[in-house]
LUMTI-698009 format. One line per field, with one value per residue (C-alpha): y, z, x; residue in three letters. Coordinates in Angstrom, 2 decimals, always signed. Each point is the difference from the previous one (the first is absolute). Layout:
REM LUMTI-698009
north <- Y;...
up <- Z;...
east <- X;...
residu <- ALA;...
END
This chain:
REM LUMTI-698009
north <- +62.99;-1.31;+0.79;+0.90;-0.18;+1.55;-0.65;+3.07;+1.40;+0.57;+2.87;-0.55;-3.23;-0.35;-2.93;-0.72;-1.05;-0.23;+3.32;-0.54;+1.65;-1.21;+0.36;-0.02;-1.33;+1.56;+0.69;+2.78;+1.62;-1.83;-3.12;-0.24;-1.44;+2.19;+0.77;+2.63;+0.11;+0.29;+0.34;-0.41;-2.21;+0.05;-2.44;-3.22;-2.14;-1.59;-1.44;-3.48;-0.78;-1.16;+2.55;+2.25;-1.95;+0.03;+3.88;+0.86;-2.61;+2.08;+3.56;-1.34;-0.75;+2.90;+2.39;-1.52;-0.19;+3.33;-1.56;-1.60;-3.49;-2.05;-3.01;-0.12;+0.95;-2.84;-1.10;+0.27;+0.32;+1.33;+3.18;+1.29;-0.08;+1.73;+2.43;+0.49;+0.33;+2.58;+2.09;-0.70;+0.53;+3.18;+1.82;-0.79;+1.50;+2.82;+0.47;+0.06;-3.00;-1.64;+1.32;-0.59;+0.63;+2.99;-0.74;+1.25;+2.54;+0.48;+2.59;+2.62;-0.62;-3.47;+0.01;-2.69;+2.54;-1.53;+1.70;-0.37;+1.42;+1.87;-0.51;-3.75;+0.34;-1.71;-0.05;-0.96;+0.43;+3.49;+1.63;+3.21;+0.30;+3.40;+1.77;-2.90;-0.51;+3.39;-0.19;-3.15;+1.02;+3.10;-2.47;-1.78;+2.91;+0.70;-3.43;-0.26;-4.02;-0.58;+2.85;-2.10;-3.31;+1.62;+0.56;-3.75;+0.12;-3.44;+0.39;-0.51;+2.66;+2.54;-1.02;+0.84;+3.08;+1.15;-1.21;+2.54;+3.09;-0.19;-0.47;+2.82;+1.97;-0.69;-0.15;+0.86;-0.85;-2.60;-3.39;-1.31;+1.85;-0.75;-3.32;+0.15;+1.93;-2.48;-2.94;+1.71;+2.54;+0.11;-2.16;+1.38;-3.53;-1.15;+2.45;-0.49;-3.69;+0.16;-2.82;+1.53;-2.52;+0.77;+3.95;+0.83;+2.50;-1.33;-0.41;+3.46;+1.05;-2.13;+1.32;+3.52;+0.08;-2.37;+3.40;+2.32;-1.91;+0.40;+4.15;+1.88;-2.66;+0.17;+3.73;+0.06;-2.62;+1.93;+3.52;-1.26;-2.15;+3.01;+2.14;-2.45;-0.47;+3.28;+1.88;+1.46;+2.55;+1.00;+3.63;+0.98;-1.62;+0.45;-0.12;+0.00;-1.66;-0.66;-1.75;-2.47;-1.46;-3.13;-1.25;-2.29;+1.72;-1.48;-0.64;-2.34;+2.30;+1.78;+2.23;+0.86;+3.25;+2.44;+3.73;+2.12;-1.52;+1.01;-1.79;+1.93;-3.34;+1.61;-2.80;-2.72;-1.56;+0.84;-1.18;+2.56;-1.09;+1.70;-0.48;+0.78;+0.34;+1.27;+1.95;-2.68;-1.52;-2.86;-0.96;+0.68;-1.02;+0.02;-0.35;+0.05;+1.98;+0.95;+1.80;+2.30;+1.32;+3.25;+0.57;+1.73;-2.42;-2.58;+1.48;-1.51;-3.70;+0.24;+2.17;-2.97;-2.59;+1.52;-0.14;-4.07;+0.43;+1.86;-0.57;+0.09;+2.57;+2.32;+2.77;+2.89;-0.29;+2.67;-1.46;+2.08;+0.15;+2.26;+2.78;-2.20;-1.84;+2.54;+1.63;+1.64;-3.23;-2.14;+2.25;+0.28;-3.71;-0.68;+2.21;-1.80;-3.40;+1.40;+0.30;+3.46;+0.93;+1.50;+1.10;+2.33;+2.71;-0.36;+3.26;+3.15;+2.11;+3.53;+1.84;-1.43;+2.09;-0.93;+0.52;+2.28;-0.64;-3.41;-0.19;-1.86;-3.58;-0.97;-3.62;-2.00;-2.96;-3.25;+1.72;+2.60;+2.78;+2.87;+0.74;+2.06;-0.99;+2.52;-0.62;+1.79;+0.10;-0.03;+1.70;-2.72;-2.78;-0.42;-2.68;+0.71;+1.26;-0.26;+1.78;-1.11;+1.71;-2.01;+1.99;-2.79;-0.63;+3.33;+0.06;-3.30;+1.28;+3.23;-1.65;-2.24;+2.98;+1.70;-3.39;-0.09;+3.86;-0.21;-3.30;+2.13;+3.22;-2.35;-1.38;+3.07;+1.09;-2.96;+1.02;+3.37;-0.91;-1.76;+2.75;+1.44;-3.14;-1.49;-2.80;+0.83;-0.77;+3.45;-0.83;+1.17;-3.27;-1.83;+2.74;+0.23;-4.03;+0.18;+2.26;-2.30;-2.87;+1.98;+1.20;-3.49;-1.01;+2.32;+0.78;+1.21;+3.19;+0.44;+1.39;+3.16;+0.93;+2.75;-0.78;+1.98;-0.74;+1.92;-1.18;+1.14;-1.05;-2.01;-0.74;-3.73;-1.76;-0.54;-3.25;-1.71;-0.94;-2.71;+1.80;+3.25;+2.95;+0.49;+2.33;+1.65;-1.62;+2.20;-1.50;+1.63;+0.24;+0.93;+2.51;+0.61;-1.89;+2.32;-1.61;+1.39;-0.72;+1.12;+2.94;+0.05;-3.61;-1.42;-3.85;-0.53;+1.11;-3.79;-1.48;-2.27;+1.11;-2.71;-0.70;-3.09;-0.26;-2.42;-0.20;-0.25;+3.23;-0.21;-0.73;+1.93;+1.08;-2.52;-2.62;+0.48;-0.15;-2.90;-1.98;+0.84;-0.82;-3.53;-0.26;-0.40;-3.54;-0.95;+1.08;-2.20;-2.49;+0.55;-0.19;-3.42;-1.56;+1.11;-1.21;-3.18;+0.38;+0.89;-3.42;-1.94;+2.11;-0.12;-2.88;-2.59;-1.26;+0.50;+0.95;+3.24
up <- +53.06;+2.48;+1.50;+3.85;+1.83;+3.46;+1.99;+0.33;-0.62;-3.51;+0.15;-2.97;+1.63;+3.73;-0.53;+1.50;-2.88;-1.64;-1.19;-2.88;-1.24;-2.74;+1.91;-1.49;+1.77;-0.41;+1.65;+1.37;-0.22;+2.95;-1.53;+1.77;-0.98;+0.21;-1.48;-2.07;-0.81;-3.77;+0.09;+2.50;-1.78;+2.53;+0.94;-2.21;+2.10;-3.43;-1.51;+1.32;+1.12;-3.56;-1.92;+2.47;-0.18;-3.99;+0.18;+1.54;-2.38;-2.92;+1.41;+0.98;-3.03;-1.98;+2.14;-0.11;-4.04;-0.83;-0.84;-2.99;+1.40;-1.79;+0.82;-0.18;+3.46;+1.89;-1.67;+1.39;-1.30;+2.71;-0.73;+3.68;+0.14;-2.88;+0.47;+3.61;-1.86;-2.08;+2.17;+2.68;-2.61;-1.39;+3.38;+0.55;-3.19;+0.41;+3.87;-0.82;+2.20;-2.65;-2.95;-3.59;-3.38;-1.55;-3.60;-2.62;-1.92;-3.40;-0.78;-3.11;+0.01;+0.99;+3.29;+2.57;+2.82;+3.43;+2.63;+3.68;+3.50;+1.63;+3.36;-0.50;-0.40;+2.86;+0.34;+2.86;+0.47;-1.65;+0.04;-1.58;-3.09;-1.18;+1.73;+1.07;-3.82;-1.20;+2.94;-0.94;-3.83;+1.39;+2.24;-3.47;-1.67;+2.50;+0.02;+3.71;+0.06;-2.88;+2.53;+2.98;-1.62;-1.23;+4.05;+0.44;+1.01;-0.43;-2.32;+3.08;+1.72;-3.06;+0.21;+3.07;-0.15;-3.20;+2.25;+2.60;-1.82;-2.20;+3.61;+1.66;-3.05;-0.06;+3.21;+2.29;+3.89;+1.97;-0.83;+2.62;-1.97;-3.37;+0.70;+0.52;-2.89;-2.37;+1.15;-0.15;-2.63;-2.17;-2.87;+0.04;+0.49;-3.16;-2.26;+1.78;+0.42;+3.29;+1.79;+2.77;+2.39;+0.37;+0.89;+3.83;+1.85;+1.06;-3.85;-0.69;+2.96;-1.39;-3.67;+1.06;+1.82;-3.03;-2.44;+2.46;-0.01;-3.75;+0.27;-1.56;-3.35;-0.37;+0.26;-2.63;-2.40;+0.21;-0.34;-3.15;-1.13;-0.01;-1.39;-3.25;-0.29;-0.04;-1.40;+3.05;+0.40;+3.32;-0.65;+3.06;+3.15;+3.42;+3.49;+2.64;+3.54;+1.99;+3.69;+1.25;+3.92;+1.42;+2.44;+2.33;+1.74;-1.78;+2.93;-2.47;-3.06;-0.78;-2.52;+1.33;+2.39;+1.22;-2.28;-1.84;-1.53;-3.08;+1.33;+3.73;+1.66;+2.35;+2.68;-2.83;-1.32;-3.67;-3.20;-2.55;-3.45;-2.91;-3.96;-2.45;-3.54;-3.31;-1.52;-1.42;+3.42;+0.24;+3.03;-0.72;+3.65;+3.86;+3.11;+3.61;+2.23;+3.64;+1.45;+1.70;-3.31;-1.46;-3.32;-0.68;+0.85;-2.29;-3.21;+0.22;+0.07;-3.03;-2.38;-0.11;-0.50;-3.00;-2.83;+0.04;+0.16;-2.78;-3.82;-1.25;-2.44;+2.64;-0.36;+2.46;+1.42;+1.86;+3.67;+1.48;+3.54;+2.68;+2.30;+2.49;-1.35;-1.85;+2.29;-1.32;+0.81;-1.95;-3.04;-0.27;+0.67;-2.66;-2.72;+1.73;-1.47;-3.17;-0.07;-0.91;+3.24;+0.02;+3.24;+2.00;+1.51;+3.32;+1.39;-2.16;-1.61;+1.34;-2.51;-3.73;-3.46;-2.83;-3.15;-2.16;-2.87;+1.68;-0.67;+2.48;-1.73;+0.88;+0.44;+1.42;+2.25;-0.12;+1.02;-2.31;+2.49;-1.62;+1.75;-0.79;-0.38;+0.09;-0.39;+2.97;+1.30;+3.37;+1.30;+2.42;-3.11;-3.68;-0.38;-2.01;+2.10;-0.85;+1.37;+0.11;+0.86;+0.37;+0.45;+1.32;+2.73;+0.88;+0.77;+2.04;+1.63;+1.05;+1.75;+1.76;+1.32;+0.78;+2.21;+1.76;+0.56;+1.58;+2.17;+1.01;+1.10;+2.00;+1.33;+1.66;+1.00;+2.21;+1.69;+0.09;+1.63;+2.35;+1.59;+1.54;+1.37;+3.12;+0.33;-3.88;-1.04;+0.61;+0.71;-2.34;-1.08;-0.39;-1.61;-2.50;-0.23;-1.07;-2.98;-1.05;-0.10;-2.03;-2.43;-0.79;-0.31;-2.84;-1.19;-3.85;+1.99;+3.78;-1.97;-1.66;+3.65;+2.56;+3.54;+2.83;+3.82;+2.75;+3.68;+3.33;+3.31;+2.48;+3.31;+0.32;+3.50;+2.90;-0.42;+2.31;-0.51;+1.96;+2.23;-1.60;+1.35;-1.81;-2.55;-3.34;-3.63;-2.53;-2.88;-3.13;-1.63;-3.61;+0.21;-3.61;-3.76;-3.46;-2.99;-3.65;-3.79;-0.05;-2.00;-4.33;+0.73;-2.34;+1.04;-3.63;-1.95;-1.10;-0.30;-2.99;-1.39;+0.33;-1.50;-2.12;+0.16;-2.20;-1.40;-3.55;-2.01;-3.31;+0.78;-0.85;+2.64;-1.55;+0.37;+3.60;+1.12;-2.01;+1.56;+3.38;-0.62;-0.13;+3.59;+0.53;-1.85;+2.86;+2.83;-1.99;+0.23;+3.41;+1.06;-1.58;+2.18;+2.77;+0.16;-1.03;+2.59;+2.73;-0.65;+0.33;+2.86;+2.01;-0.66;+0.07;+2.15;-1.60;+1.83;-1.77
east <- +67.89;-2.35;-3.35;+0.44;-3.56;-0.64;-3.34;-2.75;-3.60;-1.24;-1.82;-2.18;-1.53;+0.99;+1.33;+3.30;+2.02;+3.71;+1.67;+2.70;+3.09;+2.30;+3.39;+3.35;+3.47;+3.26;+3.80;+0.78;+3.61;+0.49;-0.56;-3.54;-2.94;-2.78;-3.77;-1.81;-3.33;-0.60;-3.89;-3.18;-1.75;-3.61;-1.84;-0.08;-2.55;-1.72;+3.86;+0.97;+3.95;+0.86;-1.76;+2.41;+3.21;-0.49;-0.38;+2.77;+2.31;-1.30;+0.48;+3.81;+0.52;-1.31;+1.49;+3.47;-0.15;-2.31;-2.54;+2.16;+1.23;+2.51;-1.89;-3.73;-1.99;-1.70;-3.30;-3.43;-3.57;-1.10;-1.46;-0.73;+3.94;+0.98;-2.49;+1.93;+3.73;-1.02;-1.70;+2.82;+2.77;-1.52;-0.20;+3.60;+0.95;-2.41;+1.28;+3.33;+0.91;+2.13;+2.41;-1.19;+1.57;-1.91;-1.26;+2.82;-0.89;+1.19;+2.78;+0.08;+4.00;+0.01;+1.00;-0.61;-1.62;-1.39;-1.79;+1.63;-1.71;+3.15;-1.95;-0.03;+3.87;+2.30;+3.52;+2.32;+3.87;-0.01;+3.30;+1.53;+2.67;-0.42;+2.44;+2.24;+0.32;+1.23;+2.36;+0.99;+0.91;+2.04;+1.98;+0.91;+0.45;+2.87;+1.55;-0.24;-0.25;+3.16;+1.94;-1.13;+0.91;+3.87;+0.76;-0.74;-3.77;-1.80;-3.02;-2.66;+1.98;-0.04;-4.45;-0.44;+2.13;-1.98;-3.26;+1.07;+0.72;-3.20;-2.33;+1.80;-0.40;-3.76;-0.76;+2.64;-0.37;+1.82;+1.72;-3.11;-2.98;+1.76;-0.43;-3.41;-0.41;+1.93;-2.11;-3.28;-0.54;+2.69;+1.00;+3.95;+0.66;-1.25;+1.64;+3.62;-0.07;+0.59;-1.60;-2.52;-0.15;+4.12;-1.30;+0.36;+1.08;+3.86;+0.43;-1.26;+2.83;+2.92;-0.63;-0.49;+3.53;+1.62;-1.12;+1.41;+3.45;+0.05;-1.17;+2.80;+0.06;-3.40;-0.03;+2.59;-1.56;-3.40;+1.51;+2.21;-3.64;-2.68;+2.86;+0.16;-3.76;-0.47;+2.99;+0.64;+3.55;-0.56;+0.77;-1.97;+0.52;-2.79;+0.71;-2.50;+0.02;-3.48;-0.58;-2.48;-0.09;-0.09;-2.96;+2.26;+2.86;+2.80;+2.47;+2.13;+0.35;+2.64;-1.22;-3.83;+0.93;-1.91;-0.17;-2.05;-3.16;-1.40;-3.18;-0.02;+0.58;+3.10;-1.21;+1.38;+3.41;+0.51;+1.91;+1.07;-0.90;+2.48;-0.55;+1.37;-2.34;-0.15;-2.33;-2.49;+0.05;+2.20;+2.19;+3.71;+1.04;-1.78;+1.15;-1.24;+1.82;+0.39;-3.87;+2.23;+2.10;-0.30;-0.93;+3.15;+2.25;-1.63;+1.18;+3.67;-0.64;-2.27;+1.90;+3.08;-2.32;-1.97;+2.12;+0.10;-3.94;-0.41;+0.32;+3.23;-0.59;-0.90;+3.15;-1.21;-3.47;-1.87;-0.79;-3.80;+0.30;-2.41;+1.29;+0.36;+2.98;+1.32;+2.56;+3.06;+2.46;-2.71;+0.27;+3.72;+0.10;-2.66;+2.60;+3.01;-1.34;-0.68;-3.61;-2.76;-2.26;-3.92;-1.38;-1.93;+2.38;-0.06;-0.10;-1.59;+1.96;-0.69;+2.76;-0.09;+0.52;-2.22;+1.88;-0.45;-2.34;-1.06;-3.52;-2.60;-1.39;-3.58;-0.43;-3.16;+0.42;-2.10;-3.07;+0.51;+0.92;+1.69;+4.03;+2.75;+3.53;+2.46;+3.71;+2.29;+3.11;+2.16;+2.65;+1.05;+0.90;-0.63;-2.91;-2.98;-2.89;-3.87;-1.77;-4.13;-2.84;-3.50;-2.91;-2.33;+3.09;+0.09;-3.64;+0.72;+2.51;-1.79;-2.50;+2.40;+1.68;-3.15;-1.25;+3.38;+0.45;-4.42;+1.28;+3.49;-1.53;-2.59;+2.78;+1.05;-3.00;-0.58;+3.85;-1.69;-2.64;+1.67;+1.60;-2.73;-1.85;+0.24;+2.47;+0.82;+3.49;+2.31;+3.91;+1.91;+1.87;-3.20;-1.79;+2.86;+0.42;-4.16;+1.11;+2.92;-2.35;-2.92;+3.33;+0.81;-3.49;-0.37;+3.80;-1.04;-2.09;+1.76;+3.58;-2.29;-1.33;+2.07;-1.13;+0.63;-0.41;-0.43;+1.47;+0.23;+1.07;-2.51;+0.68;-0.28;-0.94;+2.37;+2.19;+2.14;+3.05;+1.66;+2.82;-0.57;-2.21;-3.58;+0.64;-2.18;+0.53;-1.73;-1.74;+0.09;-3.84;-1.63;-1.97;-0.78;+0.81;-0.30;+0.67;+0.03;+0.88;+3.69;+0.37;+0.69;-0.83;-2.60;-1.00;-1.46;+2.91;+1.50;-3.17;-0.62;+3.54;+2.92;+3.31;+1.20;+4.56;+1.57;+3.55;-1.30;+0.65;-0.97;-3.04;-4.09;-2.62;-1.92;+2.50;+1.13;-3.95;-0.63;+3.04;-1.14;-3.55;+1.20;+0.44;-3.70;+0.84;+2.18;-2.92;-2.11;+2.15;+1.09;-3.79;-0.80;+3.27;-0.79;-3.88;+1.83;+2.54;-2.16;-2.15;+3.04;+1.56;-3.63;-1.20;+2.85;+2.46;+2.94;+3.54;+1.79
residu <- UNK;UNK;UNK;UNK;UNK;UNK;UNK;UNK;UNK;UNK;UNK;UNK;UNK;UNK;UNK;UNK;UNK;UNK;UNK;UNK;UNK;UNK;UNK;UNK;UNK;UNK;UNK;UNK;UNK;UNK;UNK;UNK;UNK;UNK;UNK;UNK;UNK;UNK;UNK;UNK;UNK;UNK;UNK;UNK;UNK;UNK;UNK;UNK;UNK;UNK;UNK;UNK;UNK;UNK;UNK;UNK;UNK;UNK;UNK;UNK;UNK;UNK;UNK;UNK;UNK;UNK;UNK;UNK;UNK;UNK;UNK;UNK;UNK;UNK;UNK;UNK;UNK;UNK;UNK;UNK;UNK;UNK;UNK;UNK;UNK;UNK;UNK;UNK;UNK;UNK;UNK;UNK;UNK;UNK;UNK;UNK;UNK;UNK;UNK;UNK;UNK;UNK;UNK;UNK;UNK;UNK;UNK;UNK;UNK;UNK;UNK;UNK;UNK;UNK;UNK;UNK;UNK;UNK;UNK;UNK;UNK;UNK;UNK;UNK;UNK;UNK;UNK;UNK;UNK;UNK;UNK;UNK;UNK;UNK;UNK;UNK;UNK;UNK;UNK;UNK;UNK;UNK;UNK;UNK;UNK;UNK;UNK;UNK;UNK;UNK;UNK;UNK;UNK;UNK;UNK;UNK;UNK;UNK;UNK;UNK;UNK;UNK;UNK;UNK;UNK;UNK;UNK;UNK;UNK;UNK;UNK;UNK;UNK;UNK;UNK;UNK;UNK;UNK;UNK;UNK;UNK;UNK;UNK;UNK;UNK;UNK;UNK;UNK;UNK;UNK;UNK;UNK;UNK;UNK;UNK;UNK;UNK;UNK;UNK;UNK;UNK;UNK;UNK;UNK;UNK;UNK;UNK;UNK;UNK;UNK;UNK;UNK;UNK;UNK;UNK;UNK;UNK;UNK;UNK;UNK;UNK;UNK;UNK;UNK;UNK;UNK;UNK;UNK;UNK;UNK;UNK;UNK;UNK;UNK;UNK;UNK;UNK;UNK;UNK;UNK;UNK;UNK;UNK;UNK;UNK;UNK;UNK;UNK;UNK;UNK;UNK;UNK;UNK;UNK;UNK;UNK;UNK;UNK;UNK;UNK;UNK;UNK;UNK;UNK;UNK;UNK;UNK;UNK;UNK;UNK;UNK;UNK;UNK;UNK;UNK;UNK;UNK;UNK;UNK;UNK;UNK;UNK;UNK;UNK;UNK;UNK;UNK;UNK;UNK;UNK;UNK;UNK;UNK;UNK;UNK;UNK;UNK;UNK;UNK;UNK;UNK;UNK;UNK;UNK;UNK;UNK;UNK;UNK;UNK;UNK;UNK;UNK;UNK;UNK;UNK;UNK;UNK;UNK;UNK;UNK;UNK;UNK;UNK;UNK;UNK;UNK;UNK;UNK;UNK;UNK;UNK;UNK;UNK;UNK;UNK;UNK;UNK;UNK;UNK;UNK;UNK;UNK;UNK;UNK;UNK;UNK;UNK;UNK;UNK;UNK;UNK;UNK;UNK;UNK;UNK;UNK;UNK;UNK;UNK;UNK;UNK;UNK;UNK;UNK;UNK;UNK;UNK;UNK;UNK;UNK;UNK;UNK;UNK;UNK;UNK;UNK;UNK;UNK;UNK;UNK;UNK;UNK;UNK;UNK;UNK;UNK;UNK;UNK;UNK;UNK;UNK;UNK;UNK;UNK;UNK;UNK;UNK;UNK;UNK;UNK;UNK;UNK;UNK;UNK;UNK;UNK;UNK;UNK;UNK;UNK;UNK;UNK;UNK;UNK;UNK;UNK;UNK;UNK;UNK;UNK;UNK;UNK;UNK;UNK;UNK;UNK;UNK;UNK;UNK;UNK;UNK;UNK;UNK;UNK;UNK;UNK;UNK;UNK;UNK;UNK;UNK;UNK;UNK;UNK;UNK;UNK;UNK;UNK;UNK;UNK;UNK;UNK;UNK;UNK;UNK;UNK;UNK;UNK;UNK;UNK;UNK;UNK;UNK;UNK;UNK;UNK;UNK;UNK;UNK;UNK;UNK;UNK;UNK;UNK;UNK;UNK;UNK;UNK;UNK;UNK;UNK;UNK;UNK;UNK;UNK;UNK;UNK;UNK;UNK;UNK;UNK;UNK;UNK;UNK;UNK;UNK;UNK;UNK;UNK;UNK;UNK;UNK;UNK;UNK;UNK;UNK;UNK;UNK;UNK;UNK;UNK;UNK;UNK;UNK;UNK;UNK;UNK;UNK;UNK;UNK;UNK;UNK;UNK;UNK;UNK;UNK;UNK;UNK;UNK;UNK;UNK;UNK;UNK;UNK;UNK;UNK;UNK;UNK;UNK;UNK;UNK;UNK;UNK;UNK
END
């Protein structure tokens, strides 16, 4: 430390005089050299230059040893300057400007206690490790790097692969952002031995396409893995398929095509995601299919790949599929290959028997709703129906019906209405093409509604016709719309009731409902793949 003067005024006597501060020099992070005043000492007009110089020697050194120096503190007997390093001392201590040890106190269990300011704390390079380490301890819990290193991996390769997984499992986003991520916040680098000056993005690339080479083993290894960690028998099999769009237009793909979204993005390519889980969650198999593919038609690839994914103890499991897949080929295929099948019937059964003296079992689901299961059965085959009835669905499904049905009917008021305006739309084919459009806007309500036109003739206006004589066309014109309920027809009659088919028979109520309450495990699972999906498909550049 050193005393810094600059020229001014002294108030006290108006005499233009030398202000001092004892100034300190450090580095900055960029290696800088820079000042910071560690107290404004006044004006010192009655010390000479030594008297000054020996000052600031004794603060330095008192200050850089706390006051307790190894070797003894340069000597004076001058008492004007030790009168001036205590009192300048003391008001850095007292200010705060420098960090001593607090007197130890004395502990009742003989513990060495200190007392720390967490303001005066500082820390640089600060990197997270909670979540990259659980990650981490999964990833050897499944063996992924001995796996890697069997197929021939090097040992830097089987790091960097381990590197990638954990960061996309943490915090998933591009091989570009990941990057960033690695070499900024995170401390994945650390815990894999990775080195992470080696992390960039074309490395991220290469190892990302190196795992996808080695897909169906790995699937395999992890599927037989989490099946022996767990004792896993994969008794219960669950197949689900979700979407997600790319941003670019994909001219080079072959897969991304345009279809259905699941996300309303008709204007975008898609990929079809399929998997293929059991009940605690665990991926027996995925696949990314055609945008363009029907749900349906997914079902036959999987089914003869699934055995090899599964345990081998695994004699008959029961695959969970949705209505949407569950079409009668799918179900006799499913039996053909020697498998059980849970689903949602696809259409409602309008004739069923309920057997006599089957009573109805009152379950709750996981938010403790009360529903009834009741067993029934079908003329047109001989698989065990449930049939369920939810009384918080029905009252969802009510007012559903009841929005669409207002939203309908004001539908066809407004083709109504325009009948009798001027310049309003009246030809019949247009008239009647506005009430195909407003049925397929709300399908679930137009098929309960009769409606009845009335039409007459209109002359239309002359036309000519080249090489013909001018002649009349008449143009046939609305002149009024009624619409009502059909008759005996009541819209609310399925609501909140629904029926579970499966090929089990020997089976409980209770049973059957639990089984197919395990398809929520797959939408779970479906969800979390494809936010993780969509970062890489949106964010990243890769070719599919």
């Amino acid at each position: 430390m050193y005393f810094k003067v600059s020229m001014r005024t002294n108030p006290a006597t108006g005499v233009y005089s030398g202000y001092y501060r004892l100034v300190e020099s450090y580095r900055n992070h960029c290696d800088r050299v820079c000042h910071r005043t560690m107290l404004n000492a006044g004006y010192l007009d009655g010390l000479t230059t030594d008297q000054l110089n020996l000052i600031q020697k004794i603060l330095t050194a008192k200050v850089a040893n706390h006051d307790n120096a190894l070797f003894e503190l340069p000597y004076t007997d001058d008492t004007t300057v030790i009168r001036y390093v205590d009192e300048f001392y003391n008001r850095m201590v007292a200010e705060k400007r420098i960090d001593v040890f607090a007197e130890k106190k004395a502990s009742k269990n003989g513990k060495d206690l200190q007392m720390i300011d967490l303001n005066s704390i500082r820390n640089k390079d600060v990197r997270e490790i909670g979540a990259e380490w659980m990650s981490y301890q999964a990833m050897c819990q499944l063996q992924i790097a001995p796996f890697l290193e069997s197929l021939g991996w090097s040992e830097d390769q089987a790091r960097l692969a381990l590197t990638h997984i954990v960061s996309r499992a943490v915090y998933p986003a591009s091989e570009l952002e990941t990057t960033r991520w690695i070499r900024e916040n995170s401390a994945v680098c650390e815990i894999t031995g990775f080195d992470i000056e080696q992390v960039t993005k074309d490395r991220l690339y290469f190892i990302s396409k190196k795992l996808y080479a080695e897909k169906q083993a790995l699937e395999q290894h992890l599927s037989i893995r989490t099946n022996e960690l767990f004792d896993i028998q994969d008794k219960i099999i669950l197949y689900d398929l979700t979407n997600t769009y790319f941003e670019g237009r994909k001219q080079g793909s072959k897969l991304a095509k345009f279809g259905r979204s699941k996300e309303k993005r008709s204007d975008a390519k898609l990929v079809v995601l399929g998997l293929v889980i059991n009940p605690e969650g665990f991926i027996k198999y995925s696949s990314i299919l055609e945008g363009n593919m029907a749900d349906s038609k997914t079902l036959e690839g999987m089914i003869g790949k699934l055995r090899i994914k599964t345990s081998f103890s695994a004699q008959k499991a029961l695959i969970v599929i949705d209505a949407g897949i569950a079409t009668e080929e799918n179900l006799k295929m499913i039996l053909g290959n020697g498998y059980d099948y849970l689903c949602v019937s696809r259409s409602s059964l309008k004739i069923y028997n309920i057997e006599a003296g089957t009573a109805t079992v009152s379950v709750t689901d996981n938010r403790k709703q009360k529903i009834e299961l009741c067993r029934v059965n079908s003329d047109s085959n001989t698989d065990y129906y449930l049939k369920v009835e939810s009384h918080s669905k029905e009252l969802k499904e009510r007012s559903m019906n009841e929005q669409f049905r207002s939203r309908f009917e004001a539908g066809m008021q407004q083709i109504a209405a325009s009948l009798t305006k001027k310049g309003g739309v009246k030809q019949e084919d247009k008239v009647h093409e506005r009430i195909g459009r407003l049925k397929q806007k709300y399908p679930s309500i137009g098929r309960y509604f009769d409606i009845e036109t009335q039409v007459c003739d209109q002359p239309e206006l002359k036309r000519k016709k080249k090489g013909a004589d001018k002649d009349k066309e008449k143009n046939r014109i609305v002149t009024s719309v009624k619409w009502a309920v059909k008759e005996g027809v009541d819209i609310n009659s399925r609501s909140g009731v629904y029926f579970l088919r499966t090929s089990l028979q020997a089976n409980s109520e209770e049973n059957v409902w639990q089984f197919y309450n395990t398809i929520r495990e797959v939408e779970a699972t479906i969800y979390a793949a494809d936010i993780v999906m969509q970062s890489d498909v949106k964010k990243s550049d890769i070719i599919i």
